[in-house]
C-alpha positions as MATLAB code, in Angstrom:
seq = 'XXXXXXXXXXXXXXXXXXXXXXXXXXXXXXXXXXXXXXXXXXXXXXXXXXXXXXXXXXXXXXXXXXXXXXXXXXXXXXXXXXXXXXXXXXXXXXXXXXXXXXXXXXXXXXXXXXXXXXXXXXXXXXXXXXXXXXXXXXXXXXXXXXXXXXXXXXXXXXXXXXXXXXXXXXXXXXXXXXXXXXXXXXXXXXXXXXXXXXXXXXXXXXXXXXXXXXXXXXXXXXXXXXXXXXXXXXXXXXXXXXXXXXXXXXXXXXXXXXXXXXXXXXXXXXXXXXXXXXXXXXXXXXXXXXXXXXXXXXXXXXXXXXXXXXXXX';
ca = [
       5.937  -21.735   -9.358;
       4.309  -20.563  -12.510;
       4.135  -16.534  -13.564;
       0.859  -15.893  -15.062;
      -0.030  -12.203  -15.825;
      -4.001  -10.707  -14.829;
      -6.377  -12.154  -17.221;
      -7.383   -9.134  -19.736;
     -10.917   -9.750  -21.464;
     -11.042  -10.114  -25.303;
     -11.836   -6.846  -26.725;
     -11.901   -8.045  -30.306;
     -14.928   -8.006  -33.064;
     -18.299   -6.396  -32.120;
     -19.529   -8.110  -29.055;
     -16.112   -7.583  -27.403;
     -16.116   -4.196  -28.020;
     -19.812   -4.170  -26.579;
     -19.053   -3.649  -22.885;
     -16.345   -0.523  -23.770;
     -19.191    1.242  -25.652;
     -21.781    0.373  -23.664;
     -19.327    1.580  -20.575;
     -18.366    5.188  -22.168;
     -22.016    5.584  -23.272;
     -23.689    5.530  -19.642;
     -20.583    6.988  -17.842;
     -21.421   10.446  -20.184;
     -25.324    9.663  -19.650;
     -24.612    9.803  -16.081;
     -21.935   12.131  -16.274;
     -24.565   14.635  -18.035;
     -27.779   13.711  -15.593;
     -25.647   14.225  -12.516;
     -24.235   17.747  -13.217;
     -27.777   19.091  -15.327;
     -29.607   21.146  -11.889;
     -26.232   22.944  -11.818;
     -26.918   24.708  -15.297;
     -30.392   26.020  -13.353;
     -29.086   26.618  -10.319;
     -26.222   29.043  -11.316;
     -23.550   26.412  -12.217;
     -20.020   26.983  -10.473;
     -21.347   29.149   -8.108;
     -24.708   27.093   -7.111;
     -24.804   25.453   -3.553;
     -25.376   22.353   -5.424;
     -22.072   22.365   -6.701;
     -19.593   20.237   -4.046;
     -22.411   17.707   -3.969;
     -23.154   17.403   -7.548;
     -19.897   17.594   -8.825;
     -18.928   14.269   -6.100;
     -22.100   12.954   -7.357;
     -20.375   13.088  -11.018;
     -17.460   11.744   -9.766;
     -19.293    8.213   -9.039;
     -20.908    7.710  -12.601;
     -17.826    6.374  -13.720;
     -17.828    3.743  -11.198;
     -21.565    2.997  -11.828;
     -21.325    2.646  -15.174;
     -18.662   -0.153  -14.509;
     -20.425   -1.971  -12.069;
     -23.426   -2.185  -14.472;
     -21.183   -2.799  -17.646;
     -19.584   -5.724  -16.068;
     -22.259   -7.747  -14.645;
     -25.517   -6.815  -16.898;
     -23.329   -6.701  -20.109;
     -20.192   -8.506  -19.613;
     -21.838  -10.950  -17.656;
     -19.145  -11.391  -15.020;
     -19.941  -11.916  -11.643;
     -16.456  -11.423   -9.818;
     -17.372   -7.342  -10.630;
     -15.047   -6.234   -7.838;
     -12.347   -8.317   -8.867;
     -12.199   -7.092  -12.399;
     -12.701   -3.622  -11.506;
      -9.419   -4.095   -9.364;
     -10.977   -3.209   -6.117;
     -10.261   -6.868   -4.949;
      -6.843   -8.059   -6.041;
      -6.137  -11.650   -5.673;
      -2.420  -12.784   -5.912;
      -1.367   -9.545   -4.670;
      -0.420   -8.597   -0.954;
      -1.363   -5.963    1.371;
       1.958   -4.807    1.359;
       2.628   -4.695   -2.438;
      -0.577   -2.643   -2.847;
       0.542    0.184    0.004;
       4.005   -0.041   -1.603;
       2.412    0.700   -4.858;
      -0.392    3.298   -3.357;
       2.882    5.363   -1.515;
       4.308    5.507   -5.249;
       1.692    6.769   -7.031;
       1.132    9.343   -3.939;
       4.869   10.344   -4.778;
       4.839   10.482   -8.567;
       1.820   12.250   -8.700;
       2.534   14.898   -6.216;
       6.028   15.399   -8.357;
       4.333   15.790  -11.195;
       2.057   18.608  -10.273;
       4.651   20.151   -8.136;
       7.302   20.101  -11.359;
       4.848   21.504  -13.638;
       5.227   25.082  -11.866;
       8.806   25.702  -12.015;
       8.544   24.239  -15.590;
       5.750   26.557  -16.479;
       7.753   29.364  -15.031;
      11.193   28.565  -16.936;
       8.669   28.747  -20.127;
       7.155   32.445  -18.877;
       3.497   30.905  -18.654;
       3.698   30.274  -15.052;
       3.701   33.726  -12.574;
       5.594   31.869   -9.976;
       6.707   34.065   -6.168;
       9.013   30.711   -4.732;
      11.028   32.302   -2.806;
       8.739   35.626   -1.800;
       5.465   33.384   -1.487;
       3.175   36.151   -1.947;
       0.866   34.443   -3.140;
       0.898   32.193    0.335;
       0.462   35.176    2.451;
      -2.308   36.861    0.063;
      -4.380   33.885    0.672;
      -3.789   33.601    4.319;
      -4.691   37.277    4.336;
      -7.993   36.594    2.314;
      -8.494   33.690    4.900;
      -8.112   35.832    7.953;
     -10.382   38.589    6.634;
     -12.933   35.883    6.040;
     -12.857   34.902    9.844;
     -12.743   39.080   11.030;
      -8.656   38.852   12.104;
      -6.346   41.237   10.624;
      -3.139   40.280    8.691;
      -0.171   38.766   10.688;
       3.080   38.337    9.514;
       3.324   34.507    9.634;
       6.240   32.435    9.203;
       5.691   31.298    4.849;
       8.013   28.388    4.865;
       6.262   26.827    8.295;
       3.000   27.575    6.884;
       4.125   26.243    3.220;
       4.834   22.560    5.059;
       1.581   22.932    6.565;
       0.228   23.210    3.388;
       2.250   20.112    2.334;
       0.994   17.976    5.178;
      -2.579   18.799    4.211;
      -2.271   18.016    0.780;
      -1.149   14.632    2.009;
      -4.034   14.150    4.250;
      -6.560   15.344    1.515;
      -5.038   13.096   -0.549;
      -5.962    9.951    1.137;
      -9.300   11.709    2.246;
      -9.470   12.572   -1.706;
      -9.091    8.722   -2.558;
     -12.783    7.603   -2.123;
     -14.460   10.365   -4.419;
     -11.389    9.412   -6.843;
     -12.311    5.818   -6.783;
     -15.691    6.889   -8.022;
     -13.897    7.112  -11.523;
     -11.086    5.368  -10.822;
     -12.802    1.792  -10.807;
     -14.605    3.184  -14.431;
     -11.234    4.477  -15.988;
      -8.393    2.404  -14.746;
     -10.473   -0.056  -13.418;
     -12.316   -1.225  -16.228;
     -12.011    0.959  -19.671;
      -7.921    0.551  -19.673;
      -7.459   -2.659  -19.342;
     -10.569   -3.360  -21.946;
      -8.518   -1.014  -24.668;
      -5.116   -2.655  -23.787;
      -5.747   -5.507  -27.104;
      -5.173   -1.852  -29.017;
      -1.951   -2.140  -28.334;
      -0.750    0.286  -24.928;
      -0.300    3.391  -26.853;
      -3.916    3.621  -28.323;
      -4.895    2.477  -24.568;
      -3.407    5.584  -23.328;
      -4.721    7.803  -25.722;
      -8.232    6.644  -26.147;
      -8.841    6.171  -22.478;
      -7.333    9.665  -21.637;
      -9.495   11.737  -24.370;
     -12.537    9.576  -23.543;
     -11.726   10.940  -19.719;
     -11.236   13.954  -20.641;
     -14.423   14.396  -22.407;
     -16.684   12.735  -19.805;
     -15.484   16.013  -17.988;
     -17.153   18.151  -20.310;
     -20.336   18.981  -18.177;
     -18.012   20.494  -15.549;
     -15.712   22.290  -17.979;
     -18.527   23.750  -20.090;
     -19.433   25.965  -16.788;
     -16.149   27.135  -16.485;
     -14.382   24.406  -14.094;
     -10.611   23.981  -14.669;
     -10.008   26.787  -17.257;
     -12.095   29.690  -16.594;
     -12.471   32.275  -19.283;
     -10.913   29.526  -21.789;
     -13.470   28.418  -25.373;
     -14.846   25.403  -24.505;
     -12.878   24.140  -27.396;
      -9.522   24.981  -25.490;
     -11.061   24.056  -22.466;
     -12.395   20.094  -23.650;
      -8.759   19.660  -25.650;
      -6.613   20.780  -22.756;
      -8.571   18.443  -20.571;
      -8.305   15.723  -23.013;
      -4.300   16.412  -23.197;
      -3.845   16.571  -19.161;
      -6.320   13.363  -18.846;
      -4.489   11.072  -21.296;
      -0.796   12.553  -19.650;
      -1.992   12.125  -15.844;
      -4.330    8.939  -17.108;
      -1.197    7.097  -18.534;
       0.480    7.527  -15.063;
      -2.259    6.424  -13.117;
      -3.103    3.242  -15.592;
       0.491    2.234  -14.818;
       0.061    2.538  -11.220;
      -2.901    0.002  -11.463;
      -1.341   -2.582  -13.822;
       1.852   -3.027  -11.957;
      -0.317   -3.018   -8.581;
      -2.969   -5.042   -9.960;
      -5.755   -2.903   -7.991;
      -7.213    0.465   -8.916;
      -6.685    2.080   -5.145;
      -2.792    3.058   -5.981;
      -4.906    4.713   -9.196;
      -7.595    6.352   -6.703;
      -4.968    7.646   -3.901;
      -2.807    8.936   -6.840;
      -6.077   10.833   -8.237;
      -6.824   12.181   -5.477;
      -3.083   13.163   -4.920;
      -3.562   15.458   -7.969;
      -6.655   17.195   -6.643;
      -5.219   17.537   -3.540;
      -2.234   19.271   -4.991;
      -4.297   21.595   -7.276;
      -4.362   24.856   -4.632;
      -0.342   24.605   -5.085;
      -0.166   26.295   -8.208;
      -1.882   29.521   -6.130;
      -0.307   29.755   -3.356;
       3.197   29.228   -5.038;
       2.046   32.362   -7.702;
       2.892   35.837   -7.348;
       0.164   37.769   -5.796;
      -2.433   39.755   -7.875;
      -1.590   37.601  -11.032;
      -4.054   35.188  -12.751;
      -2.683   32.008  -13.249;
      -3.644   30.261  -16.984;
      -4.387   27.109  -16.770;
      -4.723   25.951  -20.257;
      -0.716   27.102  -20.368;
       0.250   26.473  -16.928;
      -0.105   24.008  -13.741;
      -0.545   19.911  -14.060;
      -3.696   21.548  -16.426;
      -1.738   23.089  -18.803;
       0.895   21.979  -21.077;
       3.501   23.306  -19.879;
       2.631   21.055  -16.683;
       2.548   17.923  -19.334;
       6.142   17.678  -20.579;
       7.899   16.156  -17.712;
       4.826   13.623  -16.763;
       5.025   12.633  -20.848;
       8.728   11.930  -20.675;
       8.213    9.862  -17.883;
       5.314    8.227  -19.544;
       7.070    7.466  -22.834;
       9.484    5.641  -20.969;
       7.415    3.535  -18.940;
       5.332    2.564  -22.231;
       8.882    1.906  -23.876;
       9.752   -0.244  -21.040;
       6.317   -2.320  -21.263;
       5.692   -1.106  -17.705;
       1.882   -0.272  -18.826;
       1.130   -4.250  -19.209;
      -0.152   -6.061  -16.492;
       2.325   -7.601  -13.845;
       2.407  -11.053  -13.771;
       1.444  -12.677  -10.694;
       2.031  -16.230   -9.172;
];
């Protein structure tokens, strides 16, 4: 039987490059028109801000959806965007969503003991301080005084629930999964995979600049720092999940694996020592310290071609 790899659309001269431009264009239109009321409403700390900021998280997906059948003028939108996979099985596709789930998770959790070998990360691993000041803090919240609770049982639990909110997390995460990896990857990919990586991640990165410019992600950073370290985690953490959703062949490996990382974020506080501020422009998945192992494992993929689509029967 004959080995065929996913159709990629051309992306070369000016009306191929239409869709991608048209496609980054609304997704930061959106992006912007979705998170505005925050900036009038008190921004992180406005009740708007869990439902605006999921409402952000769909403009990505929108802006596909439009891109591909108003300007690309396909019709098989769901297919391209890699929600429907044809030639691929159930089972491949689970396989593929339990590795990204995996990888992901490793690479936020190995970004603190990195960041902590390289002084930028306040890590407590064996005391867990930082565990039991925020099970104090939640206590308090619900009138209960202290207890002294078993860390390492409550640690798992916190394990366990970062799996659960990571599949929970994978329908928001689709919202700019099916924009990202869905549809602006794969259009770059006739760049060659490197300049995929890299334009896709710092466009990503930048579409988050509503959120960041209110503090989001790197509090107390310049919003110069702030948009580059984005850009530098997004194109790191983007290059992971594109690879995910070529070898796959659908974006929902991608969105679990997304959602994996947002899951994982609380990690890098309850895993700190107590009383410290952790710096997320040096440390956590956010920070660079948190990018070296994730790039390593990145290079090699790209060096192995694993970035390319699969080829299917």
């Amino acid at each position: 039987m004959s080995r065929r790899t996913a159709p990629i659309p051309p992306a070369a001269g000016p009306a191929g490059w239409r869709g991608p431009v048209v496609f980054v264009a609304l997704a930061c239109a959106l992006g912007w028109l979705a998170a505005a009321p925050l900036y009038a409403t008190g921004g992180l700390a406005s009740p708007l801000f869990l439902p605006l900021s999921l409402l952000v998280m769909t403009t990505p997906a929108v802006a596909a959806l439009v891109t591909v059948r108003w300007v690309d003028g396909e019709r098989a939108v769901w297919s391209r965007l890699g929600a429907v996979s044809r030639g691929r099985s159930v089972a491949a596709i689970l396989g593929w969503a339990a590795i990204a789930l995996g990888v992901l998770l490793g690479a936020v959790v190995v970004a603190l003991p990195v960041g902590a070998a390289l002084g930028v990360y306040p890590a407590d691993f064996t005391g867990l301080s930082g565990l039991q000041a925020v099970l104090d803090a939640q206590l308090a919240a619900l009138g209960a005084p202290p207890v002294a609770a078993p860390l390492g049982l409550v640690l798992a639990g916190q394990l366990v629930n970062v799996a659960i909110g990571s599949v929970i997390n994978t329908v928001p995460a689709a919202g700019e999964e099916l924009g990202w990896r869905g549809y602006l990857f794969p259009r770059l990919l006739p760049l060659g995979t490197v300049p995929a990586v890299l334009v896709s991640g710092v466009v990503w990165g930048l579409w988050h600049a509503p959120l960041l410019l209110l503090g989001y992600n790197y509090p107390g950073a310049h919003p110069a720092v702030a948009l580059a370290a984005m850009c530098g985690m997004c194109t790191v953490v983007g290059g992971l999940l594109a690879w995910v959703r070529q070898r796959s062949g659908s974006v929902w490996p991608a969105a679990l694996g997304h959602g994996t990382v947002n899951a994982a974020a609380g990690l890098g506080v309850v895993l700190a020592r107590a009383g410290e501020t952790v710096d997320t422009v040096h440390a956590t998945i956010l920070g660079w310290s948190g990018w070296i192992v994730p790039a390593l494992v990145l290079a090699l993929l790209v060096a192995r071609g694993a970035l390319r689509p699969r080829p299917v029967a």
